[in-house]
N, C-alpha and C positions, 0 to 999 in steps of 0.2 A: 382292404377287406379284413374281417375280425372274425375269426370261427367262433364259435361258443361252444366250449366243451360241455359236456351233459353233467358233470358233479360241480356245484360251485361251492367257498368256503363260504359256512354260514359266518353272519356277521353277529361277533359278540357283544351283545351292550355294557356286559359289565365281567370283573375277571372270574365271578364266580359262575358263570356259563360253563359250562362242558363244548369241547371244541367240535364244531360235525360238518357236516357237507350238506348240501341240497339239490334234488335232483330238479336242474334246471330244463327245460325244455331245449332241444339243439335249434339251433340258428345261424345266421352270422349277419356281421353289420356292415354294411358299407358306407364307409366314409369319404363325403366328398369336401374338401377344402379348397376353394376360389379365394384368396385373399384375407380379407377377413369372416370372410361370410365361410360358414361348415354347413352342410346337411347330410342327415344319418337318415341310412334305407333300414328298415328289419325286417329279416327274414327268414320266417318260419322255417327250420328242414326238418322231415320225419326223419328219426333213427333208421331207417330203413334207406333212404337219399341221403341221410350225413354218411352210411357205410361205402354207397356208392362211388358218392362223390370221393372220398379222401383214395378208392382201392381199398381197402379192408375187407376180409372177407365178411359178408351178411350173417351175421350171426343169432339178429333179433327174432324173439320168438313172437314177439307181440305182435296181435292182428294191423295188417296195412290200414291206416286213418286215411 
């Protein structure tokens, strides 16, 4: 399993980019690997279930989706 944190680095294309982040949506990914065959699950979590889920207290202010 793969959480996905909510800030990811943005990706520079060139060096006169300025460095930032982007608010990714939370998820996490599940990886299944059988030999040579892989399949990837995605999976949407509201901010509000990624707080649950990890024990962190509930801090979001934004309305439940």
């Amino acid at each position: 399993m793969a959480p996905s944190t909510w800030r990811q680095s943005q990706l520079r294309m060139h060096d006169a980019a300025p460095p930032g982040y982007l608010a990714e949506p939370t998820g996490m990914l599940l990886h299944i690997v059988d030999g040579p065959d892989c399949v990837t699950h995605v999976v949407a979590v509201p901010r509000r279930g990624a707080a649950r889920l990890t024990g962190e207290p509930d801090v979001c202010t934004e309305p439940h989706v």
